[in-house]
C-alpha positions, 0 to 999 in steps of 0.5 A, a space after each residue: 595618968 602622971 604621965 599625961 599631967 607631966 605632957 600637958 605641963 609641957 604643952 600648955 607653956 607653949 601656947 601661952 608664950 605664942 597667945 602672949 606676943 606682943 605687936 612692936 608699938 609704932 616709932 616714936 617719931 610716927 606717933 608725934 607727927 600724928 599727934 601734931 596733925 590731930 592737933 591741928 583739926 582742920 576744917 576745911 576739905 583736906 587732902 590726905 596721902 600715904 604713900 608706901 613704898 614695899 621694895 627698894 628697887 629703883 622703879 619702885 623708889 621711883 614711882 614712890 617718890 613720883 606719888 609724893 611729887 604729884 600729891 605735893 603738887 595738888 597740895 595735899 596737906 598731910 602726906 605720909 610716907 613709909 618706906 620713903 621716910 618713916 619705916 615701912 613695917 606693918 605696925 606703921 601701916 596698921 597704925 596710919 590706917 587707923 588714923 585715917 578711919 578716926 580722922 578722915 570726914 565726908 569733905 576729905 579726899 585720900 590717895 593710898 599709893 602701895 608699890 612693890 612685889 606682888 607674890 602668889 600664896 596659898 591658903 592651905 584650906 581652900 588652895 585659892 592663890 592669892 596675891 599680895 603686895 610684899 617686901 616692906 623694906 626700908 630704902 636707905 639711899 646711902 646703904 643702897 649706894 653701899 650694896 650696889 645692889 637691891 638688897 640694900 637694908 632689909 627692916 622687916 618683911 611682910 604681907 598686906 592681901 587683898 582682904 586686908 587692903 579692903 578691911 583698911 579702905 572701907 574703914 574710911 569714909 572720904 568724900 572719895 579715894 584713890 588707891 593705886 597698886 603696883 605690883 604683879 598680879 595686883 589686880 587681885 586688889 580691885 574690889 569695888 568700895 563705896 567711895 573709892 577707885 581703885 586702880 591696879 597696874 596689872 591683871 590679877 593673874 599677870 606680872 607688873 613692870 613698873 610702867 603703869 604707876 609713873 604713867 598715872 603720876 606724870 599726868 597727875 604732874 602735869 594735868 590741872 583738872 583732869 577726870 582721873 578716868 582719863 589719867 588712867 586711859 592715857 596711862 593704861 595705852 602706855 603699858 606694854 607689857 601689862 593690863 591696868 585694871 581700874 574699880 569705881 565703887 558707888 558715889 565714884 562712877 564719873 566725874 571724878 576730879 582730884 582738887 587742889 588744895 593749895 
């Protein structure tokens, strides 16, 4: 009896140091450009972007920075980049969405772009292979051009799933949304969402090469008032190596026109 007092004395500590972790708060710096964009309450029809850029090999940096280009292009009003300015940790990632379910109306319109790995893992209790954007590395230009290399500054790594990107978009309500996933086997993230097209630079069983997200952005770039279906095709005939697949949910079968806020 004593014996088994002494092991659940043991074993209970355990449990409470695991149930008692606490998720790291957002950076300061985040929190105060949400606070100054909440204080402007806008009314208009506004474009809100977030761009997140989960690895910093150069393709991926470079697709990233082309969304940013082409949403400054259409004159999007708020812009958020992690991975690119602000860190790309899941605390931010979690913290933005959260912002958009509050802030975004019925009059707005959100471009989500994720770039990066895409990985296969497993569920241990159904083994169904799932893929998921990963990596979440902060790029450091300077650090880059230090390592030579891909490494470059690693702050925090982790894995956003399919269920977790549709738990993120369905919790916002736009006038209509975009999100563009690059990454290998991303097709597994083209669920069909009211509100939302969806496009994905790969099949779901499929590697990515980075050719579909600057395809999409450089007719963004130079169209003024294009269908998006029509960025895609001219896209998707550009990639070689891979299969773009793309979603419209209900209220975004056709006709679909990114506007410019400028």
């Amino acid at each position: 009896m004593h014996a088994y007092i002494r092991c659940l004395l043991l074993v209970i500590p355990m449990f409470t140091a695991t149930s008692c972790t606490i998720a790291p708060p957002p950076e300061p710096r985040l929190v105060a450009h949400l606070d100054s964009l909440a204080a402007q309450n806008d009314r208009a029809p506004r474009g809100f972007g977030v761009v997140i850029c989960g690895d910093n090999e150069t393709r991926h940096i470079y697709s990233s920075r082309l969304a940013v280009a082409a949403l400054q292009r259409k004159g999007f009003q708020y812009i958020f980049q992690l991975g690119v300015v602000e860190r790309a940790s899941k605390t931010n990632i979690d913290f933005v969405f959260a912002y958009l379910a509050r802030m975004v109306n019925a009059q707005d319109v959100v471009w989500v772009h994720f770039s990066g790995h895409g990985r296969w893992s497993v569920f241990p209790r159904w083994q169904i292979p799932t893929p998921g954007i990963h990596g979440l590395i902060k790029f450091t230009p300077a650090t880059r051009l230090q390592s030579g290399g891909a490494a470059g500054a690693v702050i925090e790594e982790g894995v956003i799933t399919p269920h977790e990107l549709t738990d993120y978009l369905s919790a916002i309500q736009p006038r209509f949304g975009v999100a563009v996933i690059g990454g290998c086997y991303s097709g597994r993230f083209a669920e069909r969402l009211s509100r939302w097209i969806i496009m994905t630079s790969s099949k779901a069983n499929e590697r990515s090469y980075g050719e579909f997200e600057p395809a999409i952005y450089a007719r963004m770039l130079a169209s003024t008032n294009a269908e998006i279906g029509l960025w895609f095709d001219g896209a998707q005939g550009s990639c070689k190596h891979s299969h773009p697949q793309i979603v419209r949910g209900s209220g975004c079968e056709q006709n679909i026109v990114i506007p410019d806020f400028r």
